[in-house]
C-alpha positions as CSV (number, residue, x, y, z in Angstrom):
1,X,9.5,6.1,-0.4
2,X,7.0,7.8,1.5
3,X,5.5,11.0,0.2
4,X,6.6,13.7,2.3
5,X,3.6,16.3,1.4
6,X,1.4,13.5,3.1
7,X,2.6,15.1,6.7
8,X,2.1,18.1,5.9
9,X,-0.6,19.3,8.4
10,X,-4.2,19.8,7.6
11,X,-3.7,23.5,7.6
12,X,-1.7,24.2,5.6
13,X,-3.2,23.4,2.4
14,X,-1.5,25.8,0.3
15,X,0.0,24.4,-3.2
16,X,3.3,24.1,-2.5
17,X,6.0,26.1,-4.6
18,X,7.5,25.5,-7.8
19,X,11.0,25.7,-7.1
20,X,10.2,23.4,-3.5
21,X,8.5,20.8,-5.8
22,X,11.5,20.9,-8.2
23,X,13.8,20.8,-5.0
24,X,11.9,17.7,-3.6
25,X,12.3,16.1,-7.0
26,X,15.4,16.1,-6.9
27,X,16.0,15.0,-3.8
28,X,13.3,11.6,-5.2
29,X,16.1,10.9,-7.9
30,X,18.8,10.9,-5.0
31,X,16.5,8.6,-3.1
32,X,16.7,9.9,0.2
33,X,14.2,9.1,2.3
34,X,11.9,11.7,4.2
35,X,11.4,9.9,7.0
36,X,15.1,9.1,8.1
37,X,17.5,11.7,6.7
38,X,20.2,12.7,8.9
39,X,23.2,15.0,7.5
40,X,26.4,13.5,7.7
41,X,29.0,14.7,9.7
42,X,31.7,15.4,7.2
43,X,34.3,16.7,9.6
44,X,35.8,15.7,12.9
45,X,36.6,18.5,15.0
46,X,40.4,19.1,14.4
47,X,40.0,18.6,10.8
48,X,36.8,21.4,10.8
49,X,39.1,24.2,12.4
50,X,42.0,23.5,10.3
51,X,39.9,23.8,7.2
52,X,37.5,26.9,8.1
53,X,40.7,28.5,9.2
54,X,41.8,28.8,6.0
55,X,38.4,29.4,4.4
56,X,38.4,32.7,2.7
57,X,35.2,33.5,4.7
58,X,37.2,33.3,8.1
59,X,38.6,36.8,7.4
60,X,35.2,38.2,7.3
61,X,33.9,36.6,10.1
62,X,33.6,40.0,12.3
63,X,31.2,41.7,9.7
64,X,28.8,38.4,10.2
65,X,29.3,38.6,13.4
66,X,28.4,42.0,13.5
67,X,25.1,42.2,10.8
68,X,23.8,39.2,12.2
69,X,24.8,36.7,15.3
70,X,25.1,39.7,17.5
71,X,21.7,39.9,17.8
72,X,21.1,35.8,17.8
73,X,21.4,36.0,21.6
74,X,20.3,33.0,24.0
75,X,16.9,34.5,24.1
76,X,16.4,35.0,20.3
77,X,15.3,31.4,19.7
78,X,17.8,31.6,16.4
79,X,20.7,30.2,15.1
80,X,23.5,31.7,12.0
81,X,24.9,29.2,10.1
82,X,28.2,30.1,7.8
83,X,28.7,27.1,5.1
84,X,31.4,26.4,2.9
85,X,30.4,26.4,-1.0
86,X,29.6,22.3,-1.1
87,X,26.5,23.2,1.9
88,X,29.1,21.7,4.3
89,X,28.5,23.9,8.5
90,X,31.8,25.5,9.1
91,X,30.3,28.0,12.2
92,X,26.6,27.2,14.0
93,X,26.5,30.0,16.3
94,X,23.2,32.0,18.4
95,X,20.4,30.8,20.7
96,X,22.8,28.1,22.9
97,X,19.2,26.3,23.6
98,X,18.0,26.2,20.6
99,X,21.6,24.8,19.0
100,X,21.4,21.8,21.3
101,X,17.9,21.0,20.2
102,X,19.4,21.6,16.5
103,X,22.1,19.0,16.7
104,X,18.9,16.0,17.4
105,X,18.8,16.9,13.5
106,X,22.0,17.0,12.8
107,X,22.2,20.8,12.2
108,X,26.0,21.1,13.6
109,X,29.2,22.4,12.4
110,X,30.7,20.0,10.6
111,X,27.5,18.4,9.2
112,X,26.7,18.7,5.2
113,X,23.3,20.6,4.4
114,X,23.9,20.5,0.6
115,X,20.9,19.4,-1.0
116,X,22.5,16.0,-1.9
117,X,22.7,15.3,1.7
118,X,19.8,16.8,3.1
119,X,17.0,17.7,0.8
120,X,15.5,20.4,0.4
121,X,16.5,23.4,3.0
122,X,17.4,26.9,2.7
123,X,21.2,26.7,3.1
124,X,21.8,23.5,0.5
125,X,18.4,24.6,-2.1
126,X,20.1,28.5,-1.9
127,X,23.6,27.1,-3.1
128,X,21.9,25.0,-5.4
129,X,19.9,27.6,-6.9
130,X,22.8,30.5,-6.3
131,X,20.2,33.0,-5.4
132,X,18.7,33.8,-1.8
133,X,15.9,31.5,-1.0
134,X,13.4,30.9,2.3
135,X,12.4,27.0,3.4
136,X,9.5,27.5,5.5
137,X,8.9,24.8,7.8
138,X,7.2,21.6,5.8
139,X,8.7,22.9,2.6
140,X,11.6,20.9,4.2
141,X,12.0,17.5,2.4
142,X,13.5,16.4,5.8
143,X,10.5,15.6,8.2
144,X,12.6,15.9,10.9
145,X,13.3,19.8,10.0
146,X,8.9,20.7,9.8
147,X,9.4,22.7,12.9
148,X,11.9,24.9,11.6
149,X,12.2,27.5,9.4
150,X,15.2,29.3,7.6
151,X,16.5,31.7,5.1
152,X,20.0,31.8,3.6
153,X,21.9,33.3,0.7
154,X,24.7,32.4,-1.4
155,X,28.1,34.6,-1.0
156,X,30.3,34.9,-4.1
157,X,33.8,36.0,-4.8
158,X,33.7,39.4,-5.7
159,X,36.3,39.1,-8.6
160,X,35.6,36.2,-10.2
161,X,31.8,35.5,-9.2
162,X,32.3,32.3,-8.1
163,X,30.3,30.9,-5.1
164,X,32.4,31.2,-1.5
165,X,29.7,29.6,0.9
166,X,26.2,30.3,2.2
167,X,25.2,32.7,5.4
168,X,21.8,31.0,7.1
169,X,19.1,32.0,9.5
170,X,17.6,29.4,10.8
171,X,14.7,29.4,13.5
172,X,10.8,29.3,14.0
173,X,8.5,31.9,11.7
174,X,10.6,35.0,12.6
175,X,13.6,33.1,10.4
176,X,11.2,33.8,7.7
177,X,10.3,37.4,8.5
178,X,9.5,39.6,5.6
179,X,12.4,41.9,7.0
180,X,14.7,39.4,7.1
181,X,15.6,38.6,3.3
182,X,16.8,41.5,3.0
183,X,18.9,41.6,5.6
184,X,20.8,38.7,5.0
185,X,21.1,40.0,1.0
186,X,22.4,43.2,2.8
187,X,25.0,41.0,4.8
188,X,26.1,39.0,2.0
189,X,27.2,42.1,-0.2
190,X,28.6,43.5,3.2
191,X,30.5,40.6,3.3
192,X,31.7,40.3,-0.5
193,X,32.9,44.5,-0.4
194,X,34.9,43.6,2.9
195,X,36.5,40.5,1.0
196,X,37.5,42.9,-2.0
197,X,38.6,45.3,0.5
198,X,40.9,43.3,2.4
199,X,41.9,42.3,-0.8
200,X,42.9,45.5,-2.2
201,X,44.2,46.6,1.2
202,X,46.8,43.4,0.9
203,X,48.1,44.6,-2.3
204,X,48.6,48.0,-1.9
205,X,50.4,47.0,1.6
206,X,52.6,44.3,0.2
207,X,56.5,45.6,-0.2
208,X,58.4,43.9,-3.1
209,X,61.1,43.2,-0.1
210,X,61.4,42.3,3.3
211,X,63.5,42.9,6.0
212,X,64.9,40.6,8.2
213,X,67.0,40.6,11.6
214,X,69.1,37.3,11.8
215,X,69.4,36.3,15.2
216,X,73.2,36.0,15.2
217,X,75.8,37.8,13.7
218,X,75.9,40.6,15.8
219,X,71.7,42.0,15.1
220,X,72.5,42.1,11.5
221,X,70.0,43.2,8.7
222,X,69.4,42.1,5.6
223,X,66.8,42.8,3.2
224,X,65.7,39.8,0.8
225,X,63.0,40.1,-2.1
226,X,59.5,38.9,-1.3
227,X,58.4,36.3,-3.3
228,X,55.3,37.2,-5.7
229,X,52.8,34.7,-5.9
230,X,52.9,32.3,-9.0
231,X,50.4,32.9,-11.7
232,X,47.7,30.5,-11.9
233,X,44.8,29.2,-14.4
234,X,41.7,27.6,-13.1
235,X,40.2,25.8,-15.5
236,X,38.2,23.2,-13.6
237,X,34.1,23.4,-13.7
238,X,35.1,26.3,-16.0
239,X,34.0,27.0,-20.0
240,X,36.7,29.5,-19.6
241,X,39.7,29.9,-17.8
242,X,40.4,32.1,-15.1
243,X,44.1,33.5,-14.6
244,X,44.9,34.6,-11.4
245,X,47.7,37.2,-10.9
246,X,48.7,38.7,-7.8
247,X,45.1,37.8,-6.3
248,X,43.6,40.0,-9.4
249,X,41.4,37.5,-12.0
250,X,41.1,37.8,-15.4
251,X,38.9,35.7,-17.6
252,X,40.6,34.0,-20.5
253,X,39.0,32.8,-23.7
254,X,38.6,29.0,-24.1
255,X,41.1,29.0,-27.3
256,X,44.2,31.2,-24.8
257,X,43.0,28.8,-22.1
258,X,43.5,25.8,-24.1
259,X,46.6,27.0,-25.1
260,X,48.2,28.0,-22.1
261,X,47.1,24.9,-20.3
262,X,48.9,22.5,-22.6
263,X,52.0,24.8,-22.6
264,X,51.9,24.5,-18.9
265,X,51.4,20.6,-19.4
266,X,54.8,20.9,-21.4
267,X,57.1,22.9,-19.7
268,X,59.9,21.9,-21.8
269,X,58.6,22.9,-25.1
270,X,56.9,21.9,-27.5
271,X,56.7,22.4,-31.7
272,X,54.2,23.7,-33.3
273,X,52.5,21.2,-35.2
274,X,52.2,19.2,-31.8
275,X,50.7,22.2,-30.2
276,X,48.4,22.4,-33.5
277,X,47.3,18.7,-33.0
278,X,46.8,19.2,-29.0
279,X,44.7,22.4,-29.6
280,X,43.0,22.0,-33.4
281,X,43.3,18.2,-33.6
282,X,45.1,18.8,-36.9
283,X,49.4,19.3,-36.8
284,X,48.5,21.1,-40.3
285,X,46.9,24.3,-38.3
286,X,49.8,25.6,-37.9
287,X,49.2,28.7,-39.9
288,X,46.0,29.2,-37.9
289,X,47.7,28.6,-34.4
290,X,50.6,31.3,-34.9
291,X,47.7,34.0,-35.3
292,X,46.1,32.8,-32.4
293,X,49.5,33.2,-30.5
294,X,49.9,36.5,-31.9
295,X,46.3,37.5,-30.1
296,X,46.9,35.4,-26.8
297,X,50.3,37.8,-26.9
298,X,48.3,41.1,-27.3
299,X,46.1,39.8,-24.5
300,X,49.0,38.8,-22.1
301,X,51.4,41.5,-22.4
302,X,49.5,44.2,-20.5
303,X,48.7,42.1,-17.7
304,X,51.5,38.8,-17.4
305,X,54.7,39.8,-19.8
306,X,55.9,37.0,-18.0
307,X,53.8,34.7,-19.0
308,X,54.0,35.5,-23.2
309,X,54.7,32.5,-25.3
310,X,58.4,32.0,-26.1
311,X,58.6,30.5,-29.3
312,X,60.8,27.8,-31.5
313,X,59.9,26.0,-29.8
314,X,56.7,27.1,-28.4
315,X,57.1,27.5,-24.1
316,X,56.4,29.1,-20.8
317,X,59.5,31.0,-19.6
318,X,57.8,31.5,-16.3
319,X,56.1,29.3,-13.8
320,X,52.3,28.8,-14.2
321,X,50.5,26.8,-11.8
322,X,47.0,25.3,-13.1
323,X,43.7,24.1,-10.1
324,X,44.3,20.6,-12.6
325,X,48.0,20.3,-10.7
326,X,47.2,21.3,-7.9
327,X,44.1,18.7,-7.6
328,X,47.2,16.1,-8.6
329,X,49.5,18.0,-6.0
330,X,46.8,17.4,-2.9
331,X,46.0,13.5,-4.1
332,X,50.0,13.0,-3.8
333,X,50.3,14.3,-0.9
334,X,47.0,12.1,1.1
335,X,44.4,15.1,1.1
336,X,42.1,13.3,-0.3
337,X,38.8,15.1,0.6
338,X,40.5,18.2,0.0
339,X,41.7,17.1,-3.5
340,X,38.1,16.4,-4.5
341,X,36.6,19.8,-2.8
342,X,39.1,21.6,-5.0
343,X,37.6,19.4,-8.2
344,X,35.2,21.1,-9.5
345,X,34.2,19.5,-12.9
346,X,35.5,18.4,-15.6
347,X,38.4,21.0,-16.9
348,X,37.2,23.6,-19.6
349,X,33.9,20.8,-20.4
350,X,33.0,22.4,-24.0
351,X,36.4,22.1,-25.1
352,X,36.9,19.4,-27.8
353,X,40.6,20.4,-27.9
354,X,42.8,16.8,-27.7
355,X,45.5,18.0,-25.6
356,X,42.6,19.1,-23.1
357,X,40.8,15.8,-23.2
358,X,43.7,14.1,-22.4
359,X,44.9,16.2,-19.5
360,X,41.0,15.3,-18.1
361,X,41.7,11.9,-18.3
362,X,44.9,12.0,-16.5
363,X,43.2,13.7,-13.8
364,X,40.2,11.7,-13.8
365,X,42.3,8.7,-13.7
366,X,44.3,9.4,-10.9
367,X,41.4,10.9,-8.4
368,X,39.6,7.8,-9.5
369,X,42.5,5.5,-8.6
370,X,43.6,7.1,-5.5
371,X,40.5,7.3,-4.0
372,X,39.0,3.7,-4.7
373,X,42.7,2.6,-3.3
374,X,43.1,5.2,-0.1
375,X,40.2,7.0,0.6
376,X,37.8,6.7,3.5
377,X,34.4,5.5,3.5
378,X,33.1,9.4,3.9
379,X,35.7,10.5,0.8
380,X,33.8,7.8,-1.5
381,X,30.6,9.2,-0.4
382,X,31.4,12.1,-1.4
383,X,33.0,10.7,-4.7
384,X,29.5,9.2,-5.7
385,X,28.1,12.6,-5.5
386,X,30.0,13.7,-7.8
387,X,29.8,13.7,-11.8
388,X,32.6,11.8,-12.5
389,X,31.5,9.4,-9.3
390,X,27.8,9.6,-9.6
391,X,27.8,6.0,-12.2
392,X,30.8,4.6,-11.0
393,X,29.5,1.0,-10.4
394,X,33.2,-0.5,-8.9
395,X,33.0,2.7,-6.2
396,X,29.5,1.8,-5.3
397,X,30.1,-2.0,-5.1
398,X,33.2,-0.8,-3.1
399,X,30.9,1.2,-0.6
400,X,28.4,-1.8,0.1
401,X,31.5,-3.9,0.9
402,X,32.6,-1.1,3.5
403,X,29.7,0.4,4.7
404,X,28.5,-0.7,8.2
405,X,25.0,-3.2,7.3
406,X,23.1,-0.9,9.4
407,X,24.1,2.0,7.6
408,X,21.2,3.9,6.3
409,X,23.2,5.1,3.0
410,X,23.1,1.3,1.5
411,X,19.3,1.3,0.7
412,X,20.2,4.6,-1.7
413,X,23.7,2.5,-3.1
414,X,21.6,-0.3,-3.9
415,X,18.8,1.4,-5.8
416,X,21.8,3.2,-7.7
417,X,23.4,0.0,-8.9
418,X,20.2,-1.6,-9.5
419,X,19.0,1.6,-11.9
420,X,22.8,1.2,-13.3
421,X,22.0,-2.6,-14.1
422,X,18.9,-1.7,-15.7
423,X,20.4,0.9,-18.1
424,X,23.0,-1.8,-19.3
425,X,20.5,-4.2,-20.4
């Protein structure tokens, strides 16, 4: 692979930074090449407004709007970019000339800027990072993006912290204004208070019924009760859970997670000592598991009664949905790129408990199966991206067999199985 500091022009002569060089390393143990890296498109055009219609970053569209592609005008020469949180374009929108001489790079909605994709670059380095960061023009690992210039910043949930997407700026030097960093940190608060607004707004404004006319029956009335949404854990990507309840999160130790994820796993029941093996590894913990019970009941009650522990034997006596089913729920139902956006690691990963382990088998198992046996060429892409794909030798084989021979992403499959080879030996 051809060194991509080698182009940089004679001028600019500065040592480049440390987190750029540790950005372009990684993009060396990808193997993508410098010289021919274009960003995939990920999305046709149907599928993209279906799925940034129901991105939570849709409602707060007006606010970036406002802040920032207000003043991206035709004659601004710059471009805001709104990504999802795997570097994926949902909304290119600004300088109309400068967007059609964008897309010769494949800067488009649609397209994936993560860094796995593209290298380094502000939108895909920022999410990688999770802080704001600016990619001045050959700081770009992308040769074909050395006359651009951009600055992004990650936006989070504002209850639970997790990443939501990236705002960008991208353009010439004025992308990289001293003023603008701050602006776009400005934006993306702006943008998180509104989200916790709306939030809070929808709560308060949600009745416990509903009233409905029926259509017949002479204009009657009736009122029916609205139905609260079901409590759930995500414990995926997570060293502890997260329970959601009525759109308010609440962090959950490992041990409650644990716990509540294999009583959701066994919605009929289950004894004690079996719940002792699933959680300690040992069905003679039982002593120590009914005083952890008694805490994950002191911690529930305030906030879920619903969802305290019934015991003999041990149960859920109300629904709790998990991100782990609902990953399953999505593969069953043919969603498959959806399924593994909504994977987000492995489930609760410093948890040694056996009940866990096996619930992230079953999982693995079945996105493994289903998407070697259904999924698209751009779904197992994605898939070797991934940790659980990243060293999968049948999915890469797979790929070659699939993949166009003029496709540019076989050089990169090859190298991979041929450094998997060489570990086995």
């Amino acid at each position: 692979m051809s060194n991509p500091w080698a182009a940089t022009p004679a001028s600019a002569t500065a040592r480049p930074r440390k987190l750029v060089v540790e950005s372009w390393e990684r993009g060396r143990q990808l193997e993508l090449n410098p010289e021919k890296l274009l960003s995939p498109l990920v999305f046709g055009q149907s599928e993209l407004s279906d799925y940034r219609q129901a991105h939570p970053l849709a409602a707060v569209m007006p606010v970036i709007q406002k802040l920032l592609v207000n003043d991206a005008d035709n004659d601004s020469g710059m471009l805001v970019a709104i990504g999802d949180a795997m570097g994926r374009l949902l909304w290119v929108e600004g300088d109309q000339a400068l967007k059609a001489k964008a897309a010769s790079m494949m800067f488009v909605e649609g397209s994936d800027w993560s860094e796995a994709s593209a290298g380094t670059s502000a939108p895909g380095t920022a999410l990688t990072l999770d802080h704001a960061i600016q990619i001045r023009r050959t700081e770009h690992f992308n040769m074909l993006v050395h006359d651009w210039s951009c600055t992004a910043v990650p936006v989070h949930d504002p209850e639970t912290g997790a990443i939501l997407g990236v705002i960008d700026i991208t353009g010439g030097d004025q992308a990289v204004d001293r003023h603008t960093l701050p602006l776009m940190e400005a934006t993306a608060l702006a943008v998180q208070n509104e989200l916790l607004v709306q939030r809070m707004r929808s709560r308060r404004d949600t009745p416990d019924s509903v009233t409905i006319a029926l259509s017949s029956g002479g204009g009657s009335v009736i009122e029916l009760p609205r139905r609260k949404p079901i409590p759930t854990l995500n414990v995926l990507g997570r060293d502890e859970g997260v329970l959601v309840l009525d759109g308010v999160s609440h962090v959950v130790g490992r041990r409650h997670s644990e716990i509540l994820l294999v009583l959701a796993d066994h919605r009929e029941g289950i004894s004690a000592p079996l719940l002792a093996e699933l959680v300690y590894g040992d069905a003679q913990s039982v002593g120590t598991l009914r005083a952890e019970m008694v805490r994950l009941r002191s911690f529930l009650e305030p906030i879920a009664p619903q969802l305290v522990p019934l015991s003999k034997p041990y149960r859920l006596d109300a629904a709790l949905e998990t991100d782990v089913l609902h990953v399953s729920s999505l593969l069953a139902r043919g969603a498959h790129r959806a399924a593994l956006s909504a994977y987000r690691g492995s489930l609760l990963p410093d948890s040694v408990a056996p009940g866990v382990r096996d619930i992230q088998t079953q999982v693995d198992l079945l996105l493994r199966e289903v998407i070697m046996t259904d999924a698209s060429k751009d779904v197992l892409l994605e898939y070797i991206e991934t940790e659980l794909g990243k060293y999968d030798q049948e999915a890469l084989e797979l790929l070659l067999r699939i993949l166009p021979q003029k496709s540019p992403k076989r050089a990169g499959i090859v190298t991979r199985l041929e450094l998997l080879e060489r570990a086995e030996k």
